[in-house]
C-alpha positions as CSV (number, residue, x, y, z in Angstrom):
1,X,14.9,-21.7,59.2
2,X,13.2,-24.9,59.8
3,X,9.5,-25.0,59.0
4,X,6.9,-27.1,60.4
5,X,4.4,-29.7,58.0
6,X,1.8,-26.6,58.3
7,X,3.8,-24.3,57.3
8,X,5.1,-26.1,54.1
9,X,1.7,-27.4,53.5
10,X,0.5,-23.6,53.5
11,X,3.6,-22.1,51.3
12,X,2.6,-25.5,48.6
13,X,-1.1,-23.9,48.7
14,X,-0.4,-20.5,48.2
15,X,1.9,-21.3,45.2
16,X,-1.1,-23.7,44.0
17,X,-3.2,-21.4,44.2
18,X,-0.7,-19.2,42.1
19,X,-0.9,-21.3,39.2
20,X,-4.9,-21.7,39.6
21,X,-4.3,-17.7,38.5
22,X,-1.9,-18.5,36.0
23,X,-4.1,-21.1,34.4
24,X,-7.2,-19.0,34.5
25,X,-5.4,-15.8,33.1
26,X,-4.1,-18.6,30.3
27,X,-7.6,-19.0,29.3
28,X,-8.7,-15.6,28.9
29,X,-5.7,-14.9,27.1
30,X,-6.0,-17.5,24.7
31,X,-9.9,-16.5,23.8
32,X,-8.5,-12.5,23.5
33,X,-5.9,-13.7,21.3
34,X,-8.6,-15.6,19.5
35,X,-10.4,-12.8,18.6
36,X,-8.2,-10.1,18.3
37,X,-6.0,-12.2,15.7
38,X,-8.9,-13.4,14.2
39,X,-9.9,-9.7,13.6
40,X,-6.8,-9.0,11.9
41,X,-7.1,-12.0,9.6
42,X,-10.9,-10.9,9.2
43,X,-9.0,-7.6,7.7
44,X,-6.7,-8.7,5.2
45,X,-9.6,-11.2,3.9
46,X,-11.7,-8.0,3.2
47,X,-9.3,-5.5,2.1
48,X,-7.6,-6.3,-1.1
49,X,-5.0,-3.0,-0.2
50,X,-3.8,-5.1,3.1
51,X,-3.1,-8.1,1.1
52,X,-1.1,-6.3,-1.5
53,X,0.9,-4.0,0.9
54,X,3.6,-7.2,0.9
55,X,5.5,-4.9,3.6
56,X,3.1,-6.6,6.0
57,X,3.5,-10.2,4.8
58,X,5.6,-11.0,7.8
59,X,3.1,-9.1,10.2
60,X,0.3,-11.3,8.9
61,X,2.4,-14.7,8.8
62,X,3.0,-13.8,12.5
63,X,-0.8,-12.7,13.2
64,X,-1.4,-16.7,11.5
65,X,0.8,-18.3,13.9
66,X,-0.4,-16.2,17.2
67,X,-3.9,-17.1,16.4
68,X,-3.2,-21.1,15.7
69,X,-1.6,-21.0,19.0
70,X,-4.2,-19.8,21.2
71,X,-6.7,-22.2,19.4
72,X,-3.9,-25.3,19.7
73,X,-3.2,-24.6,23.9
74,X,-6.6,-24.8,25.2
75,X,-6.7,-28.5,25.7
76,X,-3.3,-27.6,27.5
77,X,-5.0,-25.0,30.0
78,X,-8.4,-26.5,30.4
79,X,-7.0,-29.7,31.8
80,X,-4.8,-28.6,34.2
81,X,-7.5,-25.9,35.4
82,X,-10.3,-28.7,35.6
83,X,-7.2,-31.1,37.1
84,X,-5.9,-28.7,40.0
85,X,-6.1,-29.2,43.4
86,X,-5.4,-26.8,45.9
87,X,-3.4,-29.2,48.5
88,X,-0.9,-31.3,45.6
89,X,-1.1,-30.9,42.0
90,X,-0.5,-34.5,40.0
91,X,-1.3,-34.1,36.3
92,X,-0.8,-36.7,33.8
93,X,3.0,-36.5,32.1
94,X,2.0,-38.0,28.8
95,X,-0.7,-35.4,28.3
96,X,0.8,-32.4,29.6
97,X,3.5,-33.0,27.3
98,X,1.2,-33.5,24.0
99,X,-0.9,-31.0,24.6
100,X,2.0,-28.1,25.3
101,X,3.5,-29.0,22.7
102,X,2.4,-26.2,20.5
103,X,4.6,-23.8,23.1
104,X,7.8,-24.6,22.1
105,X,6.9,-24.7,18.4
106,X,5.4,-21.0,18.5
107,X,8.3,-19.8,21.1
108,X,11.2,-20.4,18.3
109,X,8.9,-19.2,15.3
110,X,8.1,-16.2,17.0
111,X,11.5,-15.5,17.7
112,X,12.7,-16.4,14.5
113,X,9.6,-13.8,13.2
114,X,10.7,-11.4,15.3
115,X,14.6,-11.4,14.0
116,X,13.6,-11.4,11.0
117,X,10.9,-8.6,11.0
118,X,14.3,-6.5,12.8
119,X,16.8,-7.0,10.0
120,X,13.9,-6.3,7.2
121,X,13.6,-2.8,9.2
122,X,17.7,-2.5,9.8
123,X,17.6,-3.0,5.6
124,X,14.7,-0.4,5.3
125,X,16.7,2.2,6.8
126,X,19.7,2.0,6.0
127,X,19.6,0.9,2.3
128,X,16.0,2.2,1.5
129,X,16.7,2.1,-2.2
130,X,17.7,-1.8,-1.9
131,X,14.9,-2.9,0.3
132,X,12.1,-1.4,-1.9
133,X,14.0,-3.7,-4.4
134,X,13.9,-6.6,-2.2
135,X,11.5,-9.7,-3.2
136,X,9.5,-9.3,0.0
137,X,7.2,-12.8,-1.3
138,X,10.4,-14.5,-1.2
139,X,11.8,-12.6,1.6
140,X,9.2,-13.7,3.9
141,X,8.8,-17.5,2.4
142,X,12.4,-18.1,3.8
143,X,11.7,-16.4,7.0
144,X,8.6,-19.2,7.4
145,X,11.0,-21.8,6.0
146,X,13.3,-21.6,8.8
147,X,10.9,-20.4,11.3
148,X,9.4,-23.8,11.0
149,X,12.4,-25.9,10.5
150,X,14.0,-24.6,13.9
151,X,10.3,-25.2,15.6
152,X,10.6,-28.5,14.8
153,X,14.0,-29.1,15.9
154,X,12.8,-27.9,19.4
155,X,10.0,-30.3,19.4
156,X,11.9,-33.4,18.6
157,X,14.4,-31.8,21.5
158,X,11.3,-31.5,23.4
159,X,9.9,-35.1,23.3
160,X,13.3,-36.8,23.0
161,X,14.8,-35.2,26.4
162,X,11.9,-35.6,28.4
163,X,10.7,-38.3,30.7
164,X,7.1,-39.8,31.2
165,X,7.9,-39.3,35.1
166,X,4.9,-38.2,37.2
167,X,5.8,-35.1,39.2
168,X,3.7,-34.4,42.2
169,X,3.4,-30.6,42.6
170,X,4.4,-29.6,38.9
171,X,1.9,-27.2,37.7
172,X,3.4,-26.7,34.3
173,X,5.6,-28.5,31.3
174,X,8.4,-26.7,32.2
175,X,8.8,-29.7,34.8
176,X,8.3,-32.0,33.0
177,X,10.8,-32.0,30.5
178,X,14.3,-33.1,30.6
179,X,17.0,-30.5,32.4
180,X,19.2,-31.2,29.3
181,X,16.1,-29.8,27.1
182,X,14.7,-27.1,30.1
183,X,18.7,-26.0,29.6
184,X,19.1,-25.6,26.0
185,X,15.6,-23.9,25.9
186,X,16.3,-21.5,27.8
187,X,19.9,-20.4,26.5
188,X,18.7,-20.5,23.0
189,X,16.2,-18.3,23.9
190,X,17.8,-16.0,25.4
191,X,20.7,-15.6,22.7
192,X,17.8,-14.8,20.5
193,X,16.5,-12.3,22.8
194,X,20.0,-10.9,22.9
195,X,20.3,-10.5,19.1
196,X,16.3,-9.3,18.9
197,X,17.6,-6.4,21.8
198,X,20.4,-5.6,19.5
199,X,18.7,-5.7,16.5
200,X,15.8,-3.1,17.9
201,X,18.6,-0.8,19.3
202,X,20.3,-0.2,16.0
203,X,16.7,0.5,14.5
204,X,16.0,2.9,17.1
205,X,18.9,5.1,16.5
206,X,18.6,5.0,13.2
207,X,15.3,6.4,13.7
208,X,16.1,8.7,15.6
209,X,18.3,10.6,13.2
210,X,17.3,8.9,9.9
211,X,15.9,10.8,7.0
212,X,14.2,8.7,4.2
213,X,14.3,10.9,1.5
214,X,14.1,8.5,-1.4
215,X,10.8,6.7,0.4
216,X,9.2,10.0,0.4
217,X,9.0,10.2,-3.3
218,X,8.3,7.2,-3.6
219,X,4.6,6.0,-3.9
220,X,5.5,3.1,-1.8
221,X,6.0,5.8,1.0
222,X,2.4,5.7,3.1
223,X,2.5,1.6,3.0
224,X,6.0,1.9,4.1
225,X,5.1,4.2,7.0
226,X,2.5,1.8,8.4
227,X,5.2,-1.4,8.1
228,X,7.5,0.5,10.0
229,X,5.0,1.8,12.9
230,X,3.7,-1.9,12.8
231,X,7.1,-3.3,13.0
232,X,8.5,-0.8,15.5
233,X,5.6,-1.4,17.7
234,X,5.9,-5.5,17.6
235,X,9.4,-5.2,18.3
236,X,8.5,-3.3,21.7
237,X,5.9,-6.2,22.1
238,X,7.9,-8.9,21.9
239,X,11.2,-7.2,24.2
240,X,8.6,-6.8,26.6
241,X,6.7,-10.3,27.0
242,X,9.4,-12.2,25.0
243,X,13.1,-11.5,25.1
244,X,13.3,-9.6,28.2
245,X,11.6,-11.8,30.0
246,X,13.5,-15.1,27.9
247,X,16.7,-13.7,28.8
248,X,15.8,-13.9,33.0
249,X,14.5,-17.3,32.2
250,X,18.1,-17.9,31.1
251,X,20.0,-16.6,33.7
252,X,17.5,-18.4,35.9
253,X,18.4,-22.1,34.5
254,X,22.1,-21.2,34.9
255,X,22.1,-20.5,38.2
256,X,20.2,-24.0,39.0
257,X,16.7,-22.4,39.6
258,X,13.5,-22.6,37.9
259,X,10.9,-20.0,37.2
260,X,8.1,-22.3,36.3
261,X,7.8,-24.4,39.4
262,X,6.9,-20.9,41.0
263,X,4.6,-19.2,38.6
264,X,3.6,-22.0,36.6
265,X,3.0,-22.0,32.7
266,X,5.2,-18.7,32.3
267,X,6.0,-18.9,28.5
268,X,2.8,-19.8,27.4
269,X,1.3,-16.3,29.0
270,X,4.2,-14.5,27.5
271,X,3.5,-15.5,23.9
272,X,-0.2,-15.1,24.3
273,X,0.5,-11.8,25.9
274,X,3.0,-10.9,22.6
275,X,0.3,-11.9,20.4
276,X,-2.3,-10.0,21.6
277,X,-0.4,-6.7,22.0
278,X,1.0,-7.5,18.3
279,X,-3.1,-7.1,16.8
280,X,-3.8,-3.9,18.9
281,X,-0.8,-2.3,17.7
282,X,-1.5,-3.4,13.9
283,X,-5.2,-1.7,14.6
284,X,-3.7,1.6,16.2
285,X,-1.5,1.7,13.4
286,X,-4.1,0.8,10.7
287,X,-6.6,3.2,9.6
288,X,-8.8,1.0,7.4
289,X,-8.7,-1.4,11.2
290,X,-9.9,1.6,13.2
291,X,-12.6,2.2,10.9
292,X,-14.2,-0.9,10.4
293,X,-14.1,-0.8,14.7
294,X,-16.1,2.5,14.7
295,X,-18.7,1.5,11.8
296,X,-19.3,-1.6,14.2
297,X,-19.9,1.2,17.7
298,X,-22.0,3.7,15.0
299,X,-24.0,1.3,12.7
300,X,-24.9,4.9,11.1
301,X,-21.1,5.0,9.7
302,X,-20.3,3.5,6.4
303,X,-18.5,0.6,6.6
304,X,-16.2,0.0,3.5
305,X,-13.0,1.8,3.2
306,X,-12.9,4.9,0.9
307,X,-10.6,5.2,-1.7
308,X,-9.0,8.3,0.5
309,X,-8.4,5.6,3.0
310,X,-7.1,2.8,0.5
311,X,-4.3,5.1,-0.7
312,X,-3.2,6.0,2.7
313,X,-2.4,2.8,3.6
């Protein structure tokens, strides 16, 4: 079907005007993830029982890296919302480029993160007795050790495949850089989401016939509860904003077609959306977290944990 000039200068509003959303809900996102990772770091500064449970090392590493993020994209957001224009979008290549570059970065660590908090729960239930033996410390160092080195073999990917081309009507990064790079993004992650997908699966039917009988002798058990709820729960979180999503972005860039042209800065929502949903579920799952919420709503509740409380988690 042929269109006319108006209709193509209507369908390039309406999909500007899509990204003016995306951009905006960017923002918000990023000052909720602020705060509600902030919280959770706020936590295991104050209580000394957090900070020694080290089956929550990598849940806090992660927490570090969600809350860096939304600080280190907000140059990336506020430009392009103070930049867009509802008729043809033109942003600056060189800038779009720098200041997203904390995306791909985070993308690979939180993956990485993600694997990694999958096999320590895969370990957990079917070898309890070995994984209470397991250097968790040193377990989680090497996580962060590899996290970072494959973060920053995406960014030097990143700048090295991608071309200081203006492109009129690009509302994201994800047009900006190179096909090669846009290509190998998004099949890397999307083998990662596979493994993250397979990973989960064999947890949840362990789970669902699994009996930890050693762990509930053990006085590592209540700790070891709350790692696994936590876990469990960030698992969902990232299937749901991360791999699943990873995965179609995959497929997508096989077939030729390109999912951020349409929506705009797609993976940068995701993760912010992940990182968020990753501190509510550590407060659900936290009773010292859900506390310290209600002193703040009753000011006529005491505020610091009991010793009841300390043990149970």
């Amino acid at each position: 079907m042929n269109l006319t000039l108006f209709d193509r200068l209507k369908l390039m509003e309406m999909s500007n005007e899509i990204h003016l959303g995306t951009y905006c809900l960017m923002l918000l996102l990023q000052l909720t993830g602020i705060v509600s990772n902030g919280f959770i770091l706020s936590l295991f500064y104050r209580i000394s029982n957090l900070r020694k449970n080290k089956h929550l090392l990598l849940v806090l590493y992660l927490c570090i890296s969600d809350f860096i993020f939304s600080f280190a994209e907000i140059p990336y957001s506020v430009y392009m919302t103070l930049n867009w224009n509802s008729y043809q979008l033109n942003f600056d290549p060189l800038y779009i480029l720098i200041s997203s570059s904390p995306l791909p970065f985070q993308l690979k660590i939180s993956a990485v993160f993600t694997i990694s908090i999958a096999i320590s729960r895969n370990i957990a239930l079917i070898k309890p007795g070995f994984y209470l033996k397991m250097d968790q410390d040193k377990y989680a160092r090497t996580t962060t050790i590899i996290a970072i080195i494959f973060g920053i073999f995406d960014l030097i990917l990143y700048f090295s495949l991608s071309d200081l081309i203006p492109k009129p009507d690009c509302g994201t990064s994800g047009c900006f850089v190179g096909d090669s790079f846009r290509y190998y993004w998004g099949i890397s992650n999307m083998i990662l989401g596979v493994i993250v997908i397979f990973l989960s699966c064999t947890i949840f039917m362990k789970i669902s016939h699994h009996k930890t009988l050693t762990l509930r002798k053990s006085a590592n058990e209540a700790r070891f509860r709350q790692a696994n709820r936590t876990s469990l729960g960030i698992l969902v979180s990232a299937m749901a904003f991360l791999t699943i999503p990873s995965v179609f972005v995959g497929i997508f860039e096989i077939c030729g077609l390109s999912i951020f042209k349409l929506v705009g800065p797609f993976y940068s929502t995701s993760l912010l959306s992940s990182g968020i949903c990753n501190a509510l579920i550590f407060i659900v799952n936290n009773t010292d977290a859900r506390r310290i919420i209600s002193s703040k709503s009753n000011p006529t509740q005491q505020t610091a944990p009991s010793v009841v409380s300390t043990q149970r988690n």
